[in-house]
N, C-alpha and C positions, 0 to 999 in steps of 0.2 A: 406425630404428624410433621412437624418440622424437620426431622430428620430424611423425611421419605421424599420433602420438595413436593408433595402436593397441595392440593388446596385443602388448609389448616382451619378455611376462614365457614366451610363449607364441606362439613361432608356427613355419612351417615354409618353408624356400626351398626351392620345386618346378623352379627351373631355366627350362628354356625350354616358353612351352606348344607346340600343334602346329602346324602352318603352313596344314593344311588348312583352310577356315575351318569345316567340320560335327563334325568330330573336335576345332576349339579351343573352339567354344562349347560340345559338350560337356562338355568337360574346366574351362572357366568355372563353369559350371555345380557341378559337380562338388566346385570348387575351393570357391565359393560355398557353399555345403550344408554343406560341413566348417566353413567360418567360423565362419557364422551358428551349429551346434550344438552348438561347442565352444570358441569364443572365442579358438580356436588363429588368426591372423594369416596368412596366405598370402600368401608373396612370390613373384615369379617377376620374368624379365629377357625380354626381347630384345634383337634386334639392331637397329641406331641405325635401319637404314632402313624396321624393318618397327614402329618405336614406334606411327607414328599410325595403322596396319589396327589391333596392338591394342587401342588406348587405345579408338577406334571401336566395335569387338567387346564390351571392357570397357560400354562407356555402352550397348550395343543391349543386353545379353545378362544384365546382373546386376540383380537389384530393385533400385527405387529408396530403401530406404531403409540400404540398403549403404553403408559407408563406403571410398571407394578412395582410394588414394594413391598420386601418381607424383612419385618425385624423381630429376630429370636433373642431370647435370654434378657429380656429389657431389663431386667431387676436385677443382672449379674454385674459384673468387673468385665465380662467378657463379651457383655450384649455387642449385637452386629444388624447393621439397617445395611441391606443393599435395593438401592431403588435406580432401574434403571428400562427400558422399554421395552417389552415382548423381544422383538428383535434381536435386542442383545442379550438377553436371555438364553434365545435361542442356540446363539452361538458359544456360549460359552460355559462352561461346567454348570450345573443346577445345584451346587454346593451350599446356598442357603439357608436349607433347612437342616435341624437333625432332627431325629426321631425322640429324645431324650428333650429337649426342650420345648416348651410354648414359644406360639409364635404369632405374630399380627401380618395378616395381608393386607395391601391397599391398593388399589387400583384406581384412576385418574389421569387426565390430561394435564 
């Protein structure tokens, strides 16, 4: 949490979202809404192979002036948090994920 710059003080791990992709961007959605009106943090996980459909889902699905954060390999030498706004996300490589490692998302204001 500290790593991501959100709120550390306040937030909730929802687990895995859903695999379907209408039922997950709902539930993005969803997840989003709570962020943004309550400052509460919203983490969730998936599984190594399905990181880059979410992170994808993530950038199509959340405004862009959302804050997300995805930190892979936490328990490596080589762990990496990049937390920075839909926005720039958008713009820039989606390099965050790999398919080979766990990873935590978090989304927040």
């Amino acid at each position: 949490m500290a790593a991501s710059g959100l709120n550390g003080q306040n937030f909730a791990f929802v687990g895995y979202l859903p695999q379907d992709a209408g039922e997950r961007q709902t539930r993005i959605r969803e997840l989003e809404a709570l962020a943004l009106r309550t400052g509460q943090t919203q983490l969730f996980i998936e599984t190594p192979y399905r990181n880059v459909a979410l992170l994808q889902a993530l950038v199509q699905t959340l405004q862009h002036n959302t804050r997300l954060a995805v930190a892979r390999g936490l328990t490596l030498a080589t762990a990496h948090v990049r937390s920075e706004t839909v926005k720039s996300w958008r713009t820039r490589a989606q390099s965050a994920t790999d398919e080979r490692l766990p990873a935590v998302f978090a989304i927040g204001r």
